[in-house]
Backbone as a chain_set.jsonl record, in Angstrom:
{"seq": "XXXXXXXXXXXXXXXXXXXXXXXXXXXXXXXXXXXXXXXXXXXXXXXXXXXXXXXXXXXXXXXXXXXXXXXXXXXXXXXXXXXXXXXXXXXXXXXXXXXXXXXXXXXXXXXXXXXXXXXXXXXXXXXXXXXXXXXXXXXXXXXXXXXXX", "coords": {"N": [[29.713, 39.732, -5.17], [27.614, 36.76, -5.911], [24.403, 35.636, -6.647], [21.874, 33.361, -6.517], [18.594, 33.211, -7.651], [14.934, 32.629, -7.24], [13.2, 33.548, -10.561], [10.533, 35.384, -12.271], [7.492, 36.788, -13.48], [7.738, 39.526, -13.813], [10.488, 39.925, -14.825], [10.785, 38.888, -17.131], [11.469, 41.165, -19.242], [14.094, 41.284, -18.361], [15.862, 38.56, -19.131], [14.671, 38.112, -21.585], [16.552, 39.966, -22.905], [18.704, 39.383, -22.09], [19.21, 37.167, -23.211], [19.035, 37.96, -26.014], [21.809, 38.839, -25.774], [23.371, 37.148, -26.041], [22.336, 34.913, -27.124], [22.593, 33.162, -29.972], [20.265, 31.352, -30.953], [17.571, 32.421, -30.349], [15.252, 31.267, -27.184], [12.623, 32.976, -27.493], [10.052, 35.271, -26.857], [7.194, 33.991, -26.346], [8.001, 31.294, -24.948], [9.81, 32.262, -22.744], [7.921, 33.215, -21.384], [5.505, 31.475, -20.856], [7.218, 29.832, -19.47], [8.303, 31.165, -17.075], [6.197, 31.29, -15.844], [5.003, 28.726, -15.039], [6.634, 27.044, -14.802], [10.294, 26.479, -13.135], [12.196, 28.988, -12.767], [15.712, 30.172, -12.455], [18.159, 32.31, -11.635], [21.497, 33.582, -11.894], [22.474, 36.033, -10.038], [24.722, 39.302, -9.932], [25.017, 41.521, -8.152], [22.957, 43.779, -9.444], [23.078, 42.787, -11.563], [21.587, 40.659, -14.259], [23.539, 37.389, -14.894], [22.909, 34.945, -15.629], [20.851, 32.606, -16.649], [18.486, 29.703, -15.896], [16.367, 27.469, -16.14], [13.872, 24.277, -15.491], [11.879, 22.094, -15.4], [9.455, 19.866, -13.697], [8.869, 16.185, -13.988], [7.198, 13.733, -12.73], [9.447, 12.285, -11.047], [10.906, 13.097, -13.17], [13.79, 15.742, -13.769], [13.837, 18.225, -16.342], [15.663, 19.944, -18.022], [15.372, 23.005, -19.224], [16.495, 25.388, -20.645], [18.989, 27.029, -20.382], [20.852, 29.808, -20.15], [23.823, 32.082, -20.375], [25.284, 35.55, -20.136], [27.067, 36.259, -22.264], [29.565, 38.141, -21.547], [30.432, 36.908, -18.761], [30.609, 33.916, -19.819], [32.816, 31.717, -19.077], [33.339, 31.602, -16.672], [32.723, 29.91, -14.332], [29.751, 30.552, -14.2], [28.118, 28.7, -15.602], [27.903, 26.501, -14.979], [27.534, 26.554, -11.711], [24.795, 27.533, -12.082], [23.597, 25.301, -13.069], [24.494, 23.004, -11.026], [23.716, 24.135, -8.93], [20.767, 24.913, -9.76], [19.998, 22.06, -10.181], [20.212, 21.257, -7.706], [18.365, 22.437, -5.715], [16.023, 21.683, -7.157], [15.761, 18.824, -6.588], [14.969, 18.685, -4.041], [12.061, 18.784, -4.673], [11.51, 16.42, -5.9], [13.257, 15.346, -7.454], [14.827, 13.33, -8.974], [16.382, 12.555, -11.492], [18.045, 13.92, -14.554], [17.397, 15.078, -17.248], [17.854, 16.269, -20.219], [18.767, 18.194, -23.707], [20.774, 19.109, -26.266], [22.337, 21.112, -28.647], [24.163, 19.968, -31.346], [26.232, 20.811, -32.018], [27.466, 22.565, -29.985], [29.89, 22.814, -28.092], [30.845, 23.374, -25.871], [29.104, 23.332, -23.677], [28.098, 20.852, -23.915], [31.015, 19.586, -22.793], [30.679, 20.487, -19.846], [28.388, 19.624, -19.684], [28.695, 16.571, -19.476], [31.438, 17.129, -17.831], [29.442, 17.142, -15.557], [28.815, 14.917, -14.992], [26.663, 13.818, -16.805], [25.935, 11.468, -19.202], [25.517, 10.639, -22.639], [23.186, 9.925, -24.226], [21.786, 9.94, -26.754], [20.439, 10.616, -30.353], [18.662, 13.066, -31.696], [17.434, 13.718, -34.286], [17.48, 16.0, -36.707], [16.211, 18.135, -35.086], [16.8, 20.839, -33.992], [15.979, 23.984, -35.793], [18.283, 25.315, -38.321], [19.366, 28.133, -39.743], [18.91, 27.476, -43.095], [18.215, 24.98, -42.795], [18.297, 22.26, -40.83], [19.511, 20.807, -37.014], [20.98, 18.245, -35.002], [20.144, 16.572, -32.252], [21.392, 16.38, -28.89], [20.898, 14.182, -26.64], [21.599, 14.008, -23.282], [21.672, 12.421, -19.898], [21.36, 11.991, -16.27], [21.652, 10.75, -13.267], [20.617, 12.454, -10.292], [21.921, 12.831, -6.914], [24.076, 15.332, -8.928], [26.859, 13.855, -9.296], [29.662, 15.133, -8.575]], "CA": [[29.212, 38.456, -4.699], [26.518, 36.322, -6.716], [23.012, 35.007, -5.777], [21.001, 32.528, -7.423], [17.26, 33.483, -6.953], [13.606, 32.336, -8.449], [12.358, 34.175, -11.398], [9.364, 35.943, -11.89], [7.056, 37.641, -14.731], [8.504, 40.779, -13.66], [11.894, 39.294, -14.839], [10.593, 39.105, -18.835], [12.227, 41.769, -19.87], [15.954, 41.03, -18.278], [15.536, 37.943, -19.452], [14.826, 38.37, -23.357], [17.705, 40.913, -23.153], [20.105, 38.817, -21.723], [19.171, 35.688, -24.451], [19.13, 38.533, -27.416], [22.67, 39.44, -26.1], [23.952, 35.984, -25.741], [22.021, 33.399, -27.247], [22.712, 32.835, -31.383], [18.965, 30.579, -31.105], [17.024, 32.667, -29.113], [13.932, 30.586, -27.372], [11.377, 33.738, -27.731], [9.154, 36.181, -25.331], [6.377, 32.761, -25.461], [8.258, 30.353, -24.32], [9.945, 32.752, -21.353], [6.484, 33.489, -20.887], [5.116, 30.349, -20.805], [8.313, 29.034, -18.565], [8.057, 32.223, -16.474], [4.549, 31.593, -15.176], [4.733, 27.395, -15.144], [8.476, 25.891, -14.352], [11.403, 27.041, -12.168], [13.283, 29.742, -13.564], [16.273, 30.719, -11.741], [18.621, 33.659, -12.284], [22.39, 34.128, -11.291], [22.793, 37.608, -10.22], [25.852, 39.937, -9.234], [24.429, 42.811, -7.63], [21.657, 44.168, -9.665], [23.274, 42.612, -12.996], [21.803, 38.808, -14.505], [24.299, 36.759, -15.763], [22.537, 33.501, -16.321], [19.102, 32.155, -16.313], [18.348, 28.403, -15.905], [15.083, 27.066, -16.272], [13.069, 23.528, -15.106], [10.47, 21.174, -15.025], [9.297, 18.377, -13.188], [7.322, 15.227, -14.219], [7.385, 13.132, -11.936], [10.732, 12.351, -10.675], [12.673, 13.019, -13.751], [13.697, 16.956, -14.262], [13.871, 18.208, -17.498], [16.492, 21.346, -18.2], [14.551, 23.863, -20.063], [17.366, 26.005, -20.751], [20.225, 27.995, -19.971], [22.154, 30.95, -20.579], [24.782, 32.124, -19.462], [25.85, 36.031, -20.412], [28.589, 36.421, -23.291], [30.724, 38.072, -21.058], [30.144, 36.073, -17.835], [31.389, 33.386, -20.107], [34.297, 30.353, -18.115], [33.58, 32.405, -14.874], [30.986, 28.987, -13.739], [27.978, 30.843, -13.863], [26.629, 27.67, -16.296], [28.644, 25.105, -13.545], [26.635, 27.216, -10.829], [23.303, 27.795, -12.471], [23.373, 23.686, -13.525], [24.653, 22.589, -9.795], [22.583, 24.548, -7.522], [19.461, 24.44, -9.877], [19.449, 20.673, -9.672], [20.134, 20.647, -6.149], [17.156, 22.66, -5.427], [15.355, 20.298, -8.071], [16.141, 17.791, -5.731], [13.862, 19.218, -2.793], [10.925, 18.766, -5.104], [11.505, 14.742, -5.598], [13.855, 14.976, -9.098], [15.47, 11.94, -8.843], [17.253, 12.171, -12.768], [18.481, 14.776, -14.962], [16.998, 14.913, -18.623], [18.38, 17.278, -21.273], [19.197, 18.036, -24.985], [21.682, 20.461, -26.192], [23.013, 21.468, -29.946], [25.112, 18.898, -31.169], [27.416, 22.071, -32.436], [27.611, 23.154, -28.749], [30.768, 21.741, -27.369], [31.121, 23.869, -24.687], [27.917, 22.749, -22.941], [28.461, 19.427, -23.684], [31.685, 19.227, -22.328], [30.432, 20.919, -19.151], [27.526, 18.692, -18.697], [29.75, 15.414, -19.13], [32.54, 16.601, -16.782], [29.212, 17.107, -13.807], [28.141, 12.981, -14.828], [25.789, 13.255, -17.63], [26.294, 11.019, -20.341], [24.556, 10.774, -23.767], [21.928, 8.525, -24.174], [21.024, 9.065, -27.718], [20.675, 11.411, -30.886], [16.969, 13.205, -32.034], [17.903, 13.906, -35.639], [16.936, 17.265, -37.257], [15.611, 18.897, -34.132], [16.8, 22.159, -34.168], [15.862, 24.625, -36.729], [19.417, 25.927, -38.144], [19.27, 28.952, -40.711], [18.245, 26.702, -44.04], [18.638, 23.073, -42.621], [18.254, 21.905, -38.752], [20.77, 20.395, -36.559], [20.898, 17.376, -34.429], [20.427, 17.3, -30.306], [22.184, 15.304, -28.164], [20.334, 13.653, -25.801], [21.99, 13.958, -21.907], [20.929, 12.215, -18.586], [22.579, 11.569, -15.305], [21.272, 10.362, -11.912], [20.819, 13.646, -8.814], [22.964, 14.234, -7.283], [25.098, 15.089, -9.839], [28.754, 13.001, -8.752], [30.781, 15.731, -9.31]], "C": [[27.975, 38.071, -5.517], [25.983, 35.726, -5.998], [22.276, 34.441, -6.984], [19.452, 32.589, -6.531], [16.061, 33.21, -7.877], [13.448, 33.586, -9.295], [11.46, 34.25, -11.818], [8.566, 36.509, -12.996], [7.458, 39.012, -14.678], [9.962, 40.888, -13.951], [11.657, 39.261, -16.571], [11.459, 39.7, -19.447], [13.913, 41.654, -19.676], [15.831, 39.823, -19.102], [15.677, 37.425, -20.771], [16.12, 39.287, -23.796], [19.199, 40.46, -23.33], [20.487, 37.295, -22.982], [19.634, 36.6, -25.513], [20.672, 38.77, -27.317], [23.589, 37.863, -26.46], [23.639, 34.131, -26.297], [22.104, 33.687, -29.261], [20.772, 32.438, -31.623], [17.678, 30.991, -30.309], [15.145, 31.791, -28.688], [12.777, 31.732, -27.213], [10.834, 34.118, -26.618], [8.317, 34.751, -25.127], [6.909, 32.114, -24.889], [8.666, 31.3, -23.129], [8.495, 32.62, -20.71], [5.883, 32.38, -19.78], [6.371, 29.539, -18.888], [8.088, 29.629, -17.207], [6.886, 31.66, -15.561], [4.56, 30.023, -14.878], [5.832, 26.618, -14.997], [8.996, 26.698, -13.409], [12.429, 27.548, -12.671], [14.49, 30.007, -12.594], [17.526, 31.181, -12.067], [20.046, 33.368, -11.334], [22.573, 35.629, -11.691], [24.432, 37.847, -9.678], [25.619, 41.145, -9.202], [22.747, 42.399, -8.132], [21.648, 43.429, -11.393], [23.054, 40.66, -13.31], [22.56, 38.582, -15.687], [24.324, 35.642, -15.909], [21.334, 33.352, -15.848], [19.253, 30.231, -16.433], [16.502, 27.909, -15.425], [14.501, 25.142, -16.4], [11.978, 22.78, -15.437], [10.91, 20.166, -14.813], [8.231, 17.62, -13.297], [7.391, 13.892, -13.735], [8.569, 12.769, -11.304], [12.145, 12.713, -11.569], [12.253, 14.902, -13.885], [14.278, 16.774, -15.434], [15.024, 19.563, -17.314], [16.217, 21.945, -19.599], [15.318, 24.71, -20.61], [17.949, 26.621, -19.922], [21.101, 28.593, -20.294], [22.702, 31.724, -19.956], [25.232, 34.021, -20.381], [27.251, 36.149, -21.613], [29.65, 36.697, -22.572], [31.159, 37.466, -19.338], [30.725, 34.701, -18.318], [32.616, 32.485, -19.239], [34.45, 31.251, -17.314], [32.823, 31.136, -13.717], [30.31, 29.261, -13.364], [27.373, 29.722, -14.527], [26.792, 26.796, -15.503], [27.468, 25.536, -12.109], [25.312, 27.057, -11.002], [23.184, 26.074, -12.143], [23.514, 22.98, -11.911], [23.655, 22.692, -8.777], [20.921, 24.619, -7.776], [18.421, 22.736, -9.757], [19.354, 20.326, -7.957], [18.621, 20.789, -5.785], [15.627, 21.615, -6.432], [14.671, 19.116, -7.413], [14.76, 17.709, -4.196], [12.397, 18.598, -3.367], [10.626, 17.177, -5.49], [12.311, 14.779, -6.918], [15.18, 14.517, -8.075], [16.68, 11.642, -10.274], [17.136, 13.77, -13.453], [17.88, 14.361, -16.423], [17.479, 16.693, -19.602], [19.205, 17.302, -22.652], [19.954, 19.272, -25.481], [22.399, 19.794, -27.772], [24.051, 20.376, -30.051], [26.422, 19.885, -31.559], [28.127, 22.673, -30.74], [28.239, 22.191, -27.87], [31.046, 22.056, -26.169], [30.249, 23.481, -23.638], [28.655, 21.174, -22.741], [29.578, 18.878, -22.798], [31.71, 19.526, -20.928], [29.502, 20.457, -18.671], [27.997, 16.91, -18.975], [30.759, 15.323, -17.941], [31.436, 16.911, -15.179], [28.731, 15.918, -14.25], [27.363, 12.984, -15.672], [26.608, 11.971, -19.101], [24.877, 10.821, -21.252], [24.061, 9.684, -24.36], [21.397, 8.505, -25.738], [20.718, 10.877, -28.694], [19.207, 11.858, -31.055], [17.759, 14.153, -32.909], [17.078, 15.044, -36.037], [15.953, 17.669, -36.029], [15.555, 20.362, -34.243], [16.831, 23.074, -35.32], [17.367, 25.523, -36.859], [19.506, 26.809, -39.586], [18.342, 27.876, -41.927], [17.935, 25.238, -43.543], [17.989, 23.195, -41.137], [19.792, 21.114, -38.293], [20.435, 19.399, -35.533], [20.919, 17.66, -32.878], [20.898, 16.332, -30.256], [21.55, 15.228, -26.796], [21.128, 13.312, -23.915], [20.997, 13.41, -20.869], [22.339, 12.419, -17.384], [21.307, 11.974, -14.114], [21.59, 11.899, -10.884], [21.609, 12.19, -7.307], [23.974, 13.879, -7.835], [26.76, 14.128, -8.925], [29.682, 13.806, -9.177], [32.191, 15.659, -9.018]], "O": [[27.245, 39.005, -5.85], [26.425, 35.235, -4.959], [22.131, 34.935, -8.102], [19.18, 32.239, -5.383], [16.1, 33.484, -9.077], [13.565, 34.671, -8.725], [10.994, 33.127, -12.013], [9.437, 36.857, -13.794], [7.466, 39.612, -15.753], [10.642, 41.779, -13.443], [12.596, 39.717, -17.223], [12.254, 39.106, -20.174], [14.767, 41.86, -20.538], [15.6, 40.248, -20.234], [16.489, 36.572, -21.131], [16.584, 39.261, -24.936], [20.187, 40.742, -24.008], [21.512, 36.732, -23.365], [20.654, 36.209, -26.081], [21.215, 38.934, -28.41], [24.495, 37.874, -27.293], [24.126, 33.013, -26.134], [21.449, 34.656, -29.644], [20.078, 33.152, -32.348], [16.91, 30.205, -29.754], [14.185, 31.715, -29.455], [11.789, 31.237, -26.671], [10.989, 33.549, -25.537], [8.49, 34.18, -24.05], [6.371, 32.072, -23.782], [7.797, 31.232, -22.26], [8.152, 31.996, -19.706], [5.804, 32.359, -18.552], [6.13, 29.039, -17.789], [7.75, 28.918, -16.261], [7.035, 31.792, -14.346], [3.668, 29.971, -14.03], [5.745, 25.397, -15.123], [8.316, 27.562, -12.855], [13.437, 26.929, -13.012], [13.958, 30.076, -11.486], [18.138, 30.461, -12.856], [19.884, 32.98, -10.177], [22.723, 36.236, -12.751], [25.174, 36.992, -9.194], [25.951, 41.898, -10.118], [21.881, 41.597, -7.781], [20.718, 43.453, -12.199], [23.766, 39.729, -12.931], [22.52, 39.058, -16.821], [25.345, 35.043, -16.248], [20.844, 33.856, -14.837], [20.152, 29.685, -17.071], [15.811, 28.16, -14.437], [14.758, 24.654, -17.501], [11.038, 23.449, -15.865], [11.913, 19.55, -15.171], [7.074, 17.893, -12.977], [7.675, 12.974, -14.504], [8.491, 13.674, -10.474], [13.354, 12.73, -11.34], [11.13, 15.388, -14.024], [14.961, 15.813, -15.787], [15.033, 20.083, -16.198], [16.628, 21.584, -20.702], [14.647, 25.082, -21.573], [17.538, 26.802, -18.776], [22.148, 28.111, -20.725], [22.197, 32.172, -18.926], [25.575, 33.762, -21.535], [28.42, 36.034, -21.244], [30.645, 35.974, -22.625], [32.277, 37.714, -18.888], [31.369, 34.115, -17.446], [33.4, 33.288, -18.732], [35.548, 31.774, -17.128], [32.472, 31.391, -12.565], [29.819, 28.769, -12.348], [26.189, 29.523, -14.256], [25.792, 26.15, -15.189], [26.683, 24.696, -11.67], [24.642, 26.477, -10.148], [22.725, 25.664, -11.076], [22.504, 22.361, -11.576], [23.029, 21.892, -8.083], [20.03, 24.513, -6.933], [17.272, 22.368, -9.512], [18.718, 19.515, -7.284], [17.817, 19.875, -5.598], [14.566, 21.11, -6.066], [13.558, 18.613, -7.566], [14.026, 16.85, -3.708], [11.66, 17.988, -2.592], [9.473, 16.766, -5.355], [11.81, 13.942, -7.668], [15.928, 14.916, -7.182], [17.588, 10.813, -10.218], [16.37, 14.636, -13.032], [17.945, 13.159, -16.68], [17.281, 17.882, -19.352], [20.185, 16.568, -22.784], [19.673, 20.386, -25.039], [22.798, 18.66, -28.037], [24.689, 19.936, -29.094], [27.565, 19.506, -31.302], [29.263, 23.133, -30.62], [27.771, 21.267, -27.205], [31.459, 21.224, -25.361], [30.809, 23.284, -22.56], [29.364, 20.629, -21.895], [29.349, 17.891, -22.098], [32.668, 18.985, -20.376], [29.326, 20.566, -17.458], [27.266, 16.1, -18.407], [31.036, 14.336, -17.259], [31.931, 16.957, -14.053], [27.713, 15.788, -13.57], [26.898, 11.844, -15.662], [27.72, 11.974, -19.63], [23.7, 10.825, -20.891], [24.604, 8.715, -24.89], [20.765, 7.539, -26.166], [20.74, 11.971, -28.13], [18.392, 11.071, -30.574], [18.495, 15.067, -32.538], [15.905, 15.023, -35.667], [14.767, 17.4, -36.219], [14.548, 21.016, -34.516], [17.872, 22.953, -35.965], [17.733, 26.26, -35.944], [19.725, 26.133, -40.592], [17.194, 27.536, -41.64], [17.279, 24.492, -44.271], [17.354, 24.098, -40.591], [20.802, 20.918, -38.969], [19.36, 19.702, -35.015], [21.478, 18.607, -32.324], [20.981, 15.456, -31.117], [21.678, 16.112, -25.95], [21.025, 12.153, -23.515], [19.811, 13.736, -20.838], [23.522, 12.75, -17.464], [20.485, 12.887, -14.03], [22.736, 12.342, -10.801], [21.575, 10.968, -7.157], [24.677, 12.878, -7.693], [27.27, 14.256, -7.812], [30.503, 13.452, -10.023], [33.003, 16.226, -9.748]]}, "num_chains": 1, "name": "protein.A"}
C-alpha cells in the first residue's frame, strides 16, 4: 500500500539517491536543500521504499511545480499521476488557485501526462535547460485547480 507524506531535511539523502537513480538532469544536494527547508516536498512511499518526490511553491495563489521524480522502476505504475493529483490537491488547502510549470521539451512522457490532467501549454522559454554541449527548450504548462480530470 502507498502513502504520500511531507518531506523533511532528514529525507536529503533518500532523496538525492532516488534523483541519481532516476533522473538523467539531476537538480543537485542545493536545490533539495534549499526546497527541503522552504517549499512542500512530498514523497510517495510503499512501505519504507520512496518512489517519487514532488516538490512546490506558493506565491500567491499561483503554485509553481518544483519538480518531480518518479523512480525508474516505479515507472507507468501512477506514482507521477498520484504525486501531481494529490500534491495539488493539498496545494489547494493553502489558497493555489492555478498550476504553473515547465518541463523538457524532449520529455514526452511528462508532457503527455500533464495534458491528459488539463494543463495546456502556454508558451516556449528558449535555451533553458543546460543539455550536455547546447541547452534545450521548456515548455511552459498551466491549468486552473482543480485539475478537471
Amino acid at each position: 500500500m502507498t502513502r504520500i507524506a511531507m518531506l523533511a531535511m532528514h529525507h536529503l539523502e533518500r532523496c538525492l539517491l532516488l534523483e541519481a537513480r532516476s533522473d538523467p538532469h539531476p537538480w543537485g544536494k542545493m536545490n533539495w536543500l534549499r526546497s527541503l527547508r522552504d517549499d512542500h516536498c512530498l514523497g510517495l512511499w510503499e512501505g519504507e521504499e520512496l518512489l517519487g518526490i514532488s516538490c512546490y511553491t506558493l506565491v500567491l495563489d499561483d503554485v509553481s511545480l518544483l519538480n518531480i521524480v518518479v523512480d525508474t522502476d516505479s515507472r507507468g505504475r501512477g506514482v507521477g499521476r498520484q504525486l501531481l493529483s494529490e500534491g495539488l490537491e493539498w496545494m489547494q488547502q493553502f489558497g493555489g488557485a492555478r498550476c504553473l510549470l515547465e518541463v523538457r521539451e524532449s520529455n514526452t512522457v511528462a508532457r503527455s501526462l500533464y495534458t491528459k490532467l488539463g494543463f495546456a501549454e502556454d508558451g516556449i522559454r528558449k535555451n533553458y535547460y543546460p543539455l550536455g554541449d547546447g541547452y534545450e527548450h521548456a515548455v511552459l504548462m498551466s491549468a486552473d485547480l482543480p485539475l478537471g480530470e
